[in-house]
Backbone as CSV, one residue per row, in Angstrom:
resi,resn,N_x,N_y,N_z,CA_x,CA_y,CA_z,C_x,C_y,C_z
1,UNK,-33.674,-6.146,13.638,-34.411,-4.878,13.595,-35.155,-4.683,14.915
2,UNK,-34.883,-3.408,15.483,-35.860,-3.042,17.024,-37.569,-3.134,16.720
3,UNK,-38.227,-3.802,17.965,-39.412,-3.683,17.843,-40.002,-2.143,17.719
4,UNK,-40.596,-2.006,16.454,-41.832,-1.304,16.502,-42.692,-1.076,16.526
5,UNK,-43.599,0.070,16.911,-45.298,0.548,16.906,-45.885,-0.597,15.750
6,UNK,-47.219,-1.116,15.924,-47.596,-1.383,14.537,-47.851,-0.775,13.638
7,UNK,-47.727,0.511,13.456,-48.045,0.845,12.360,-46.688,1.531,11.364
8,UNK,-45.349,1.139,12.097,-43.989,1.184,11.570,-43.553,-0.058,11.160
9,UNK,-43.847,-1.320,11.534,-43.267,-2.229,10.988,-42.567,-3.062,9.878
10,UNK,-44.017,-2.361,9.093,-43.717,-2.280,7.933,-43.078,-1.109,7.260
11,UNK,-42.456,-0.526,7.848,-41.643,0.838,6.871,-40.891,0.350,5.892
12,UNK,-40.406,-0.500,5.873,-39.389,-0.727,5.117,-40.147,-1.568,3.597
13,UNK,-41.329,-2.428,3.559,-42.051,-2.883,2.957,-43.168,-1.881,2.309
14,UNK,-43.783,-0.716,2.947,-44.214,0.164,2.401,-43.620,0.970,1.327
15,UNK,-42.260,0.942,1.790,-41.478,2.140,1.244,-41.930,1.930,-0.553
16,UNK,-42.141,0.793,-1.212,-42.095,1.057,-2.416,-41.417,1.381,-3.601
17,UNK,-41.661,2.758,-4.682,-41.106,3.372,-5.333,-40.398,4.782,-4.547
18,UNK,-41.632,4.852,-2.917,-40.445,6.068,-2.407,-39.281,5.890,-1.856
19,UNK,-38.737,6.935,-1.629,-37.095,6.387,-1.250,-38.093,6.794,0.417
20,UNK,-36.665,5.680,1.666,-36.869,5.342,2.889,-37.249,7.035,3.627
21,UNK,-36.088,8.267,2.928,-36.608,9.271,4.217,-38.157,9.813,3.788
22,UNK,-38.692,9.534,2.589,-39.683,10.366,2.037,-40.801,9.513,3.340
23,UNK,-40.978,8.338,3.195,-41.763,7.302,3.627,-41.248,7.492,5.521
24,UNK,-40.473,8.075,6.398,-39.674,8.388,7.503,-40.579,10.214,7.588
25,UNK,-40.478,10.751,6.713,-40.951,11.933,6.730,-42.489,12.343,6.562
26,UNK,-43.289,11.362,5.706,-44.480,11.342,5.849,-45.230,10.395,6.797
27,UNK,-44.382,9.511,7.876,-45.156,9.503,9.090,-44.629,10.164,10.075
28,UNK,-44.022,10.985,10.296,-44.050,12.147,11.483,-44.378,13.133,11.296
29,UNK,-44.404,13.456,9.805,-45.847,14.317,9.689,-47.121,14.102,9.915
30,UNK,-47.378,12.237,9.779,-48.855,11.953,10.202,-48.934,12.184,11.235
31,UNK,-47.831,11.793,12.487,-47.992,12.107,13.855,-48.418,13.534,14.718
32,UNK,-47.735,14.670,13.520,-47.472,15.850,13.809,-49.428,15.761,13.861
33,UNK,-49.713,15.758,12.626,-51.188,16.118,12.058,-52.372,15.871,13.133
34,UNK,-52.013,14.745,13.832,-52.966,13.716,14.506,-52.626,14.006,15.910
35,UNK,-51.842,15.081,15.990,-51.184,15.293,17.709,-50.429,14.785,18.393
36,UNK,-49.684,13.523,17.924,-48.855,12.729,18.719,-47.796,13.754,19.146
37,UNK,-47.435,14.197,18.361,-46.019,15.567,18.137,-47.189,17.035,18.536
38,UNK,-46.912,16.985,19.520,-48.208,18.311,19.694,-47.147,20.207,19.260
39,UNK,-47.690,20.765,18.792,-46.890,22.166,18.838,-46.130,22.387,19.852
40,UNK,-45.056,22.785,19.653,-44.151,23.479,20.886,-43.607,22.446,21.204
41,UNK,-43.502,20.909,21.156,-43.327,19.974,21.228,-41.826,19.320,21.015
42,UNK,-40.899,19.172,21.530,-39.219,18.635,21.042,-39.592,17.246,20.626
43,UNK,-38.984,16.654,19.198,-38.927,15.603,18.791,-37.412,14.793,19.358
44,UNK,-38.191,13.830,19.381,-36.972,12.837,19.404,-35.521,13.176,18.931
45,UNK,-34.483,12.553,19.563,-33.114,13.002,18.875,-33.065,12.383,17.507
46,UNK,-32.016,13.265,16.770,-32.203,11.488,15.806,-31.386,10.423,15.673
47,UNK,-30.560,10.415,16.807,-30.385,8.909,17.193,-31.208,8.348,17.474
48,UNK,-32.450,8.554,18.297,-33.489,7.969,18.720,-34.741,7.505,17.713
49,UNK,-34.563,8.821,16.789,-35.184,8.397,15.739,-35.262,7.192,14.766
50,UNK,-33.894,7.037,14.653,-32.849,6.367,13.786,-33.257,5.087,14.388
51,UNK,-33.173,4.911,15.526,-33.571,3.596,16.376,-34.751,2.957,16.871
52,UNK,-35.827,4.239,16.545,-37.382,3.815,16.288,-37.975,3.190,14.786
53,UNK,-37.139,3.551,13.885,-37.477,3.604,12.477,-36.460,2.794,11.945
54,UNK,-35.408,2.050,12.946,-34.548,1.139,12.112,-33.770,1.538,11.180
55,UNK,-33.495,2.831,10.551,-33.161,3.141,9.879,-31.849,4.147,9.674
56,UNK,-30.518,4.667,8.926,-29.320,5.424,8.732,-30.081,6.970,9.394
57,UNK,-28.971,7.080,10.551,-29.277,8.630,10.563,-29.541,9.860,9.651
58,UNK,-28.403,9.474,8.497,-28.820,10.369,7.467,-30.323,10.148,6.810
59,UNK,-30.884,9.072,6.970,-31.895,8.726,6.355,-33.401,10.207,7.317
60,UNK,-32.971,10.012,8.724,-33.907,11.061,9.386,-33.525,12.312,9.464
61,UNK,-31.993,12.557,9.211,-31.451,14.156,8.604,-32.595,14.668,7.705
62,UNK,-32.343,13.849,6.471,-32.977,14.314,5.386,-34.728,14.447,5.551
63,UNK,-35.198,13.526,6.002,-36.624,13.545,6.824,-36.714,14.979,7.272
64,UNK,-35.911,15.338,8.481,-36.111,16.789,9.079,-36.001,17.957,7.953
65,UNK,-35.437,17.696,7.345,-35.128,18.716,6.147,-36.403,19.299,5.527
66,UNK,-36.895,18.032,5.040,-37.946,18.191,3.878,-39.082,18.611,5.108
67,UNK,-38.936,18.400,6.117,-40.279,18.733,7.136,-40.007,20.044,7.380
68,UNK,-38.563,20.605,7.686,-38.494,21.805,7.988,-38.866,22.536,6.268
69,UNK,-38.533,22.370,5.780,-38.836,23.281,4.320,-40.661,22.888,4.006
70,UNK,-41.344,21.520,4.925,-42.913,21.723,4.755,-43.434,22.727,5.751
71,UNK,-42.404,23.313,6.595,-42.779,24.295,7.726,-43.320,23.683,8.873
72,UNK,-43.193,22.348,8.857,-43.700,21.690,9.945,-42.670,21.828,11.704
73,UNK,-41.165,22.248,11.094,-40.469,21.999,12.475,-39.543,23.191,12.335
74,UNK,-39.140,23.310,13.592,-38.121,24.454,13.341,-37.095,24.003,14.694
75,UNK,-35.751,24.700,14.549,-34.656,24.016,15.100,-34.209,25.201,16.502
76,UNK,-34.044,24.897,17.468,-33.522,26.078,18.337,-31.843,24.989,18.648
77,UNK,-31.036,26.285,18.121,-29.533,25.929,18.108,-29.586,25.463,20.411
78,UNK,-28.673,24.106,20.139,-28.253,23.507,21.731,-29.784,23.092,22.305
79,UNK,-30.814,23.065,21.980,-31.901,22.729,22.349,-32.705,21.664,21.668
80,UNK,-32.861,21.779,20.488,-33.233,20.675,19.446,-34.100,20.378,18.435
81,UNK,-34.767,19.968,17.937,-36.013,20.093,17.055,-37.215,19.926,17.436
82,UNK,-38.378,21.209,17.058,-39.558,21.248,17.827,-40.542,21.395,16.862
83,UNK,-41.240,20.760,17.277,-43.032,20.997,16.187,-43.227,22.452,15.612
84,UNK,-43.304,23.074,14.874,-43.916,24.673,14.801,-45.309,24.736,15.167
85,UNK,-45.169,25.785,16.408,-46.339,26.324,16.491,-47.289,26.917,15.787
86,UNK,-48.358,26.742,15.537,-49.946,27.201,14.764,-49.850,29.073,15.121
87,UNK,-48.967,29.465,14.418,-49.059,31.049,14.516,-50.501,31.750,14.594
88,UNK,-50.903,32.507,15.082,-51.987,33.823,14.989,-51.406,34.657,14.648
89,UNK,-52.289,35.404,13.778,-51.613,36.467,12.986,-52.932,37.435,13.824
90,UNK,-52.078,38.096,15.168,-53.354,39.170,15.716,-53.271,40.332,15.102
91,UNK,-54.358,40.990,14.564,-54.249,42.304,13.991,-54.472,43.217,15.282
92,UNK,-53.765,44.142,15.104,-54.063,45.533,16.624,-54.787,46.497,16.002
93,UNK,-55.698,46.663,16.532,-56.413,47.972,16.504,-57.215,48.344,17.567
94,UNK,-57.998,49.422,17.916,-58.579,50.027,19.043,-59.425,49.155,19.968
95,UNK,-59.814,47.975,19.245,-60.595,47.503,20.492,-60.457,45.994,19.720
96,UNK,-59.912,45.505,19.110,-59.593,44.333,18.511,-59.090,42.878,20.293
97,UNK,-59.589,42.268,19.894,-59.907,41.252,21.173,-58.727,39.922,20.196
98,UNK,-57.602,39.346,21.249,-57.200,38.261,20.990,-58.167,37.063,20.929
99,UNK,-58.673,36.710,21.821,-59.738,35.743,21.839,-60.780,35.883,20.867
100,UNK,-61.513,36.726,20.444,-62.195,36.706,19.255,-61.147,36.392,18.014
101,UNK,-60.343,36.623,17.791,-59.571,36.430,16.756,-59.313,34.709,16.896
102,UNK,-58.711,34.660,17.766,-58.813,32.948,17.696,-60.209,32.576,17.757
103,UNK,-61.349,32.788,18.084,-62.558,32.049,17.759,-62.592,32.125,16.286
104,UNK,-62.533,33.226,15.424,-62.476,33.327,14.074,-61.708,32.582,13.389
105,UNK,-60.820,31.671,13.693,-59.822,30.812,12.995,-59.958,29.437,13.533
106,UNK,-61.041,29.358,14.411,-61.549,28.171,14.956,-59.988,27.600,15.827
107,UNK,-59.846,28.595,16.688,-58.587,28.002,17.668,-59.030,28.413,19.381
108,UNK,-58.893,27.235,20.014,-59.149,27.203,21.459,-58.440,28.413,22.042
109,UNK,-58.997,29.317,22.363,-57.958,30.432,23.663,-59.000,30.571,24.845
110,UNK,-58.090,30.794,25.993,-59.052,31.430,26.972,-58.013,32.271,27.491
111,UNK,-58.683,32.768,28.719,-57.840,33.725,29.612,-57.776,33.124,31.004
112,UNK,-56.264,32.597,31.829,-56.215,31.701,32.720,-55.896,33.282,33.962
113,UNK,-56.686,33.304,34.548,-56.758,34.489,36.084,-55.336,33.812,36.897
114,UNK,-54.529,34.755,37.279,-53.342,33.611,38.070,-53.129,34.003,39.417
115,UNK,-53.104,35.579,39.765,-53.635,36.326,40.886,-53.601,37.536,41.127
116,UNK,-53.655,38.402,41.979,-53.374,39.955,41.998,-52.611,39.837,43.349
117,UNK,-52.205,41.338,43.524,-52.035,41.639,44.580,-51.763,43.661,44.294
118,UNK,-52.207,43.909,45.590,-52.118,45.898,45.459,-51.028,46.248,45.956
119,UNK,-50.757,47.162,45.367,-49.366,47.698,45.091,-49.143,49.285,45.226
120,UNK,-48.151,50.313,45.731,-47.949,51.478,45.070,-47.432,51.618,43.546
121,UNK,-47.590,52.703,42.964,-47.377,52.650,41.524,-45.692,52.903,41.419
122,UNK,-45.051,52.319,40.561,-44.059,52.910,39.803,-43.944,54.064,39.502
123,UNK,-42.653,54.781,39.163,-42.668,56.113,38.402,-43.263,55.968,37.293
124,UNK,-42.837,54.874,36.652,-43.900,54.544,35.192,-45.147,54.394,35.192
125,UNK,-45.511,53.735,36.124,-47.287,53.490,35.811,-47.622,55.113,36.428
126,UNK,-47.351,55.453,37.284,-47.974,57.060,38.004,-47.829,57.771,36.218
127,UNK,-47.556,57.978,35.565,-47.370,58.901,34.301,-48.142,57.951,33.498
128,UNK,-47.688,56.708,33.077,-49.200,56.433,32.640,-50.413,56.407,33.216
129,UNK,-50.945,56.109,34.052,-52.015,56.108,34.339,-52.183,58.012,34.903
130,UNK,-51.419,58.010,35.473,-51.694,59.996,35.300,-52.156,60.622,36.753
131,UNK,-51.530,59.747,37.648,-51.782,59.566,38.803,-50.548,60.131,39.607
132,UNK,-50.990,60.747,41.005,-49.740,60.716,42.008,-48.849,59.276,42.444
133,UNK,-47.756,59.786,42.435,-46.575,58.610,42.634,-47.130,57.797,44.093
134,UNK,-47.860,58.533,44.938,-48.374,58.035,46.466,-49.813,56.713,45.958
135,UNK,-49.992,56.751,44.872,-51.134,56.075,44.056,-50.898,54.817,44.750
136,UNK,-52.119,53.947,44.918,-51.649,52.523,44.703,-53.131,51.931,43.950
137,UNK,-52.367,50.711,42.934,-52.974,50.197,41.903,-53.117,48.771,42.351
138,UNK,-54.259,48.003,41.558,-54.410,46.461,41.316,-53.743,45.765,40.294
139,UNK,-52.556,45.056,41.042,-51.876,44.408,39.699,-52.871,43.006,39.594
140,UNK,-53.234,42.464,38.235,-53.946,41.280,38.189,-52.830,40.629,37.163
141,UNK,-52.315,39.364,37.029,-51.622,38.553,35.801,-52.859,37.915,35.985
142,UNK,-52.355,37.539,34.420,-53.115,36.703,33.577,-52.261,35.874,32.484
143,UNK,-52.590,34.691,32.312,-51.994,34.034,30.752,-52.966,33.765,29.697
144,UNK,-52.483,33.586,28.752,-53.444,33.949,27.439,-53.314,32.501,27.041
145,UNK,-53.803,31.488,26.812,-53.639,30.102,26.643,-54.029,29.768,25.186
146,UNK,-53.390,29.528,24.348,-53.532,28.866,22.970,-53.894,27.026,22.823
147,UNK,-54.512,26.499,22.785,-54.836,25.213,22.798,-53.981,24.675,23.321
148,UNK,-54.132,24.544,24.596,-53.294,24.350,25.688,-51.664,25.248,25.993
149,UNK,-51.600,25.602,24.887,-50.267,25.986,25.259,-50.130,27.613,25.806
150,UNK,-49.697,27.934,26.460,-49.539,29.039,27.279,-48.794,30.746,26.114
151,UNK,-48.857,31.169,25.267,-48.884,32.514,24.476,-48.215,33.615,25.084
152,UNK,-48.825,34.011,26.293,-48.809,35.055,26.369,-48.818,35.221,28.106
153,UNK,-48.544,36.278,28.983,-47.983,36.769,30.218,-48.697,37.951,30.538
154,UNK,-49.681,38.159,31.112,-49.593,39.831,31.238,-49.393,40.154,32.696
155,UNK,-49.355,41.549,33.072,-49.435,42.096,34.192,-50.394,43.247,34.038
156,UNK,-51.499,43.558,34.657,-52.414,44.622,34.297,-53.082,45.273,35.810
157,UNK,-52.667,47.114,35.541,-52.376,47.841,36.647,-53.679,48.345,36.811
158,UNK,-55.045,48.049,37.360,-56.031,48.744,37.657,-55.742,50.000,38.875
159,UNK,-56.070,51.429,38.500,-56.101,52.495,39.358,-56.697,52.318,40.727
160,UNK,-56.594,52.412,41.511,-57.492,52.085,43.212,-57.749,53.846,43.218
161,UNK,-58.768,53.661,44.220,-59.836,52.628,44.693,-61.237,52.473,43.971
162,UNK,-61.121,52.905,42.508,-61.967,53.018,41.470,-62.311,52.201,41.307
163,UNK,-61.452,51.168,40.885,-61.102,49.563,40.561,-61.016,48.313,41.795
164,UNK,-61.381,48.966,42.711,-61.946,47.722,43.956,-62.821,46.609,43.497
165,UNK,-62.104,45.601,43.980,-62.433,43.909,43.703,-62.324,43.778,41.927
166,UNK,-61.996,44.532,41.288,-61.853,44.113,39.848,-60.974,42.940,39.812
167,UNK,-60.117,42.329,40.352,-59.190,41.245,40.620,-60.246,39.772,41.002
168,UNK,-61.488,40.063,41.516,-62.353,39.325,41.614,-63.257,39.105,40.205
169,UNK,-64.014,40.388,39.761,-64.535,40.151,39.023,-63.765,39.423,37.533
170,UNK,-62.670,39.859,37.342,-61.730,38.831,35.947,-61.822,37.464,36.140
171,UNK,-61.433,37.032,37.582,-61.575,35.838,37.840,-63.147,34.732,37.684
172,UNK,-63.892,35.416,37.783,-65.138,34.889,37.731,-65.692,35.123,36.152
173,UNK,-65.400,36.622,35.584,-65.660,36.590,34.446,-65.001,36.100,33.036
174,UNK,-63.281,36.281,33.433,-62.656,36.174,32.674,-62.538,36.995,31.176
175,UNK,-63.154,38.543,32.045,-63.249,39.305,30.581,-63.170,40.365,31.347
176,UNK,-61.951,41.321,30.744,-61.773,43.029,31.179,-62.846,43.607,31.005
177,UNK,-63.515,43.127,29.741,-64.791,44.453,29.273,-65.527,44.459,30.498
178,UNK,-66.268,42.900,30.643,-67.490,42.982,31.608,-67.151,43.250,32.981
179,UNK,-66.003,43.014,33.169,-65.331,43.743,34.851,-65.730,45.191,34.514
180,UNK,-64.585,45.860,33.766,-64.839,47.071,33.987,-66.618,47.973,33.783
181,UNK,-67.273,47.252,33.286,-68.563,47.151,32.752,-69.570,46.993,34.370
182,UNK,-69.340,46.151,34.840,-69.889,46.063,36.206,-69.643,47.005,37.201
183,UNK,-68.004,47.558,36.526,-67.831,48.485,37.705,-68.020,50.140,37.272
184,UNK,-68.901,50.404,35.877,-69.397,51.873,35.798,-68.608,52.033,34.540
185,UNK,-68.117,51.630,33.896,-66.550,52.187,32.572,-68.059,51.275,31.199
186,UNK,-68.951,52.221,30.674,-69.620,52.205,29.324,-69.207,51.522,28.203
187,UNK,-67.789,52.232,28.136,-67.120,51.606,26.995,-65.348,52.194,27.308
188,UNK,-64.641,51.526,26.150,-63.057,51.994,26.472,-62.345,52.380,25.276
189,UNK,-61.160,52.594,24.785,-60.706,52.278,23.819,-59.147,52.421,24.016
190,UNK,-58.357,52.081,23.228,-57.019,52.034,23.126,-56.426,53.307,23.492
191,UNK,-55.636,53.587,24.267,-55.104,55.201,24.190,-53.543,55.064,23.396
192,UNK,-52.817,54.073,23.714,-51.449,53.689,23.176,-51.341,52.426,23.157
193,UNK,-49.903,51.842,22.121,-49.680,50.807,22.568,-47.811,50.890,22.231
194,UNK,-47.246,50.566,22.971,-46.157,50.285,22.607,-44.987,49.103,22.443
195,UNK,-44.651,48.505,21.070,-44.067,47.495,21.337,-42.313,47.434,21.266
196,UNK,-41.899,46.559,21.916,-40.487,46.096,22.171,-40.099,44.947,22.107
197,UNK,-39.098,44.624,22.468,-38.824,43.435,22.566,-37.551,43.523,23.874
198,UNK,-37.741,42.030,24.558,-37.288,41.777,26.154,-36.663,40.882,26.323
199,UNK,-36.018,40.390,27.223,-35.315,39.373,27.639,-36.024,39.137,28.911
200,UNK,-36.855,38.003,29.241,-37.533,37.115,30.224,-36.806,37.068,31.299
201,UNK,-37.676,36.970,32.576,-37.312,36.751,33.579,-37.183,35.246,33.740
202,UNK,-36.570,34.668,34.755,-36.553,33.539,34.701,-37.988,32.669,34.896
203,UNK,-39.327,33.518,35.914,-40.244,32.657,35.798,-41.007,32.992,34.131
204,UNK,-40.860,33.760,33.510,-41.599,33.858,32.453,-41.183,33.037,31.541
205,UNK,-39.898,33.182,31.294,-39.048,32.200,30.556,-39.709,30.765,30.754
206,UNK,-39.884,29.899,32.045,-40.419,28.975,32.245,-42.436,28.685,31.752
207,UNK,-42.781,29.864,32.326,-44.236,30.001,31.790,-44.281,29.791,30.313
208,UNK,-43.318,30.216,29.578,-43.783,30.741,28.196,-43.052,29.526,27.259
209,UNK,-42.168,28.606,28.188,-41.532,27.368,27.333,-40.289,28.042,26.803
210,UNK,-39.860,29.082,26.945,-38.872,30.010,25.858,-37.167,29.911,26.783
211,UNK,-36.524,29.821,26.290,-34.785,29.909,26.920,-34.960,31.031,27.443
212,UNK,-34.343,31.824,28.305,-33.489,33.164,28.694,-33.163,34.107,27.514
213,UNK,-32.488,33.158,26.933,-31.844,33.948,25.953,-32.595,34.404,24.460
214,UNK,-34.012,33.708,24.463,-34.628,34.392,23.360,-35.213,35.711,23.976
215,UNK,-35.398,36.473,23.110,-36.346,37.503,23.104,-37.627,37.199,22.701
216,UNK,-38.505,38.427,23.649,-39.953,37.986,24.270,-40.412,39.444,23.140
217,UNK,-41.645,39.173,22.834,-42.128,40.630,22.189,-42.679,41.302,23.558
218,UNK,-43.180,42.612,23.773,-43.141,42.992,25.043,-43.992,44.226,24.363
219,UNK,-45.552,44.318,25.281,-46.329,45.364,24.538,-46.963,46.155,25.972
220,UNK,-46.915,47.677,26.089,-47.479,48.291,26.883,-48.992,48.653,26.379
221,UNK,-49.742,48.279,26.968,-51.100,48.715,26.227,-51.352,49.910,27.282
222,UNK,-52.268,51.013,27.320,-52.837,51.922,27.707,-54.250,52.117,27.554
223,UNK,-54.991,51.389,28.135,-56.839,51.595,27.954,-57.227,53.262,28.724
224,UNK,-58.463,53.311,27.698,-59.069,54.614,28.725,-60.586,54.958,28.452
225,UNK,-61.225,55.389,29.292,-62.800,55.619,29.151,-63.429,56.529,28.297
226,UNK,-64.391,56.796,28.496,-64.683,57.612,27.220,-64.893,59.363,27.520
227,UNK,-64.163,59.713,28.629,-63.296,60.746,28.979,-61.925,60.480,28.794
228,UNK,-61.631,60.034,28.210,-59.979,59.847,28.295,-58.761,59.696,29.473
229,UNK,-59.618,58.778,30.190,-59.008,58.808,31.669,-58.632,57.631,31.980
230,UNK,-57.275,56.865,31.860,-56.687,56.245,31.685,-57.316,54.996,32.872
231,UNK,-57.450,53.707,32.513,-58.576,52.652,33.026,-57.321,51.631,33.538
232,UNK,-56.271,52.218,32.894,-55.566,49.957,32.824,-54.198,50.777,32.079
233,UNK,-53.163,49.746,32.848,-51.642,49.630,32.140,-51.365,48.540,32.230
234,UNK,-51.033,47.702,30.777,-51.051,46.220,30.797,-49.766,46.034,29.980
235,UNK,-49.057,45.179,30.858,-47.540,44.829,30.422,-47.918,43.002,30.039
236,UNK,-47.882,43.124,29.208,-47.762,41.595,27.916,-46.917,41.281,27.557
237,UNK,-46.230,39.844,27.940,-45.211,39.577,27.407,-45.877,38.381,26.383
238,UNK,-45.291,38.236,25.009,-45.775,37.399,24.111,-44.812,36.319,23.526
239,UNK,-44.923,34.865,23.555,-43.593,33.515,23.019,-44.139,34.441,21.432
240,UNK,-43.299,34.683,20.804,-43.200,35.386,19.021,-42.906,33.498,18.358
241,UNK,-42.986,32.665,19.050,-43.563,31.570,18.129,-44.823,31.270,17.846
242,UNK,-45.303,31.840,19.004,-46.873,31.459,18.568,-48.245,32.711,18.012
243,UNK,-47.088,34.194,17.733,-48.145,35.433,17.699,-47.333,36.257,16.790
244,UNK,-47.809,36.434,15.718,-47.352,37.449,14.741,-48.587,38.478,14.517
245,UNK,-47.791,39.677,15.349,-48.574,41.033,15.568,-48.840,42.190,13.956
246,UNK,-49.760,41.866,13.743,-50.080,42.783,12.150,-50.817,44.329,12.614
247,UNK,-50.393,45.240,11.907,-50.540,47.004,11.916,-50.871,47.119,10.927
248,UNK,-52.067,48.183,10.818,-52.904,48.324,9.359,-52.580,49.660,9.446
249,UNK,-52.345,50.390,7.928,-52.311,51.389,7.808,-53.121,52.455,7.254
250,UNK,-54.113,53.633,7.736,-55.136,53.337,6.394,-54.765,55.226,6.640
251,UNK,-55.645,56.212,6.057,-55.346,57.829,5.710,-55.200,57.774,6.939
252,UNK,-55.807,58.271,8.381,-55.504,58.690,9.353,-54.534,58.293,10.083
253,UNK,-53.171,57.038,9.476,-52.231,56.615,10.180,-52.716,54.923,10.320
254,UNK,-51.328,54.925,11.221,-51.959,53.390,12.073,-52.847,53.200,12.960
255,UNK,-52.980,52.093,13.308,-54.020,51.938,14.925,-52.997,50.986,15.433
256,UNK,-53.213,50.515,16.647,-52.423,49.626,17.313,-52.678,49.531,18.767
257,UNK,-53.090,48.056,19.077,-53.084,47.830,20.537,-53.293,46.583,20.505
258,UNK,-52.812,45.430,21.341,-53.357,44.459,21.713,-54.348,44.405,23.232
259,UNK,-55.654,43.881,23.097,-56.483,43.811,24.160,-57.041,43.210,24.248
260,UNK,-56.592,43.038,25.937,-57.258,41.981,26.460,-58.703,41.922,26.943
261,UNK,-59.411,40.962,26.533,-61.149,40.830,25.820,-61.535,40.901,27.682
């Protein structure tokens, strides 16, 4: 039998009245629990498995089984078996903040500043933001970080020269409100939001842990002041393993936006 961890050695002597995968399946769930197997995380093959645990491959088949039906793992076909990520269920509405929502569920997020640079506008951003095509804007990215693990992508188009050094102030503050807040904008609220779904570029793909070939959820937000004068165009790309986007419906319709705090 291959040397193991001490606290496998005994697998086979523990096992008891359970059968070997039950006793195979409830310690990589302990591992999962305790972080060894962190979210987003690829497990071992299970040959490898098989050869940590001494034990019939079918014996860690069936292990994965009962873990995938405890919702603990999920399988990406040619890639392999991975921890499930700790979903957020963000609700959208007019001024609803990701980061408060994870403080409310007692989950680590911050907002990681990555850099800017100024730009002329797109045909698209000139119509959103409502500007001449000769416009030029502050692009700032940002990533949205889930206990350590990276969520979310944005790109966010501040209007010039309204929005001078706002690319500074995120960085130091790490909050849209109090940027735009320093720089004269009272208050804001959602003007649109629109969602899709994308196929990643290759660096996002890498940022976000995700293949090429999955699809990214992909949300245009539209902020605006309390003239209705469009503040921000923020392109979000979101891993849909780790963010399930909820829409409330109540008499006056839906609401909907994701925003960034």
């Amino acid at each position: 039998m291959a040397n193991l961890p001490s606290n496998e050695v005994t697998l086979h002597d523990r096992r008891g009245a359970s059968t070997l995968w039950r006793v195979v399946a409830e310690a990589i769930e302990q591992d999962i629990k305790t972080s060894r197997y962190k979210p987003g995380e690829r497990l071992p093959t299970e040959f490898e498995l098989a050869e940590k645990f001494s034990v019939h491959r079918n014996t860690i088949r069936r292990a994965m089984i009962v873990l995938r039906e405890r919702d603990l793992l999920r399988i990406e076909q040619g890639r392999g078996t991975f921890v499930k990520e700790r979903m957020v269920r963000h609700h959208l509405g007019p001024k609803t903040r990701l980061t408060t929502a994870l403080r409310d569920i007692e989950r680590v997020g911050e907002r990681r500043f990555v850099g800017s640079q100024r730009m002329r506008v797109t045909d698209d951003l000139a119509r959103d933001l409502r500007v001449p095509r000769n416009r030029f804007v502050r692009r700032v990215d940002t990533l949205t970080v889930m206990d350590n693990i990276v969520a979310a992508a944005a790109s966010s188009y501040f209007p010039l020269p309204r929005f001078e050094t706002i690319e500074t102030l995120i960085e130091q503050t790490g909050s849209f409100s109090e940027s735009w807040r320093r720089l004269g904008v009272a208050d804001y609220h959602r003007w649109e939001a629109r969602i899709s779904a994308i196929a990643l570029s290759r660096k996002d793909a890498q940022t976000l842990s995700m293949s090429r070939g999955q699809p990214a959820i992909f949300i245009t937000n539209i902020n605006v002041d309390l003239d209705d004068v469009p503040i921000v165009v923020s392109h979000t790309r979101i891993a849909p393993q780790h963010m399930q986007l909820v829409v409330r419906f109540d008499q006056a319709g839906a609401y909907a936006g994701y925003v960034q705090d």
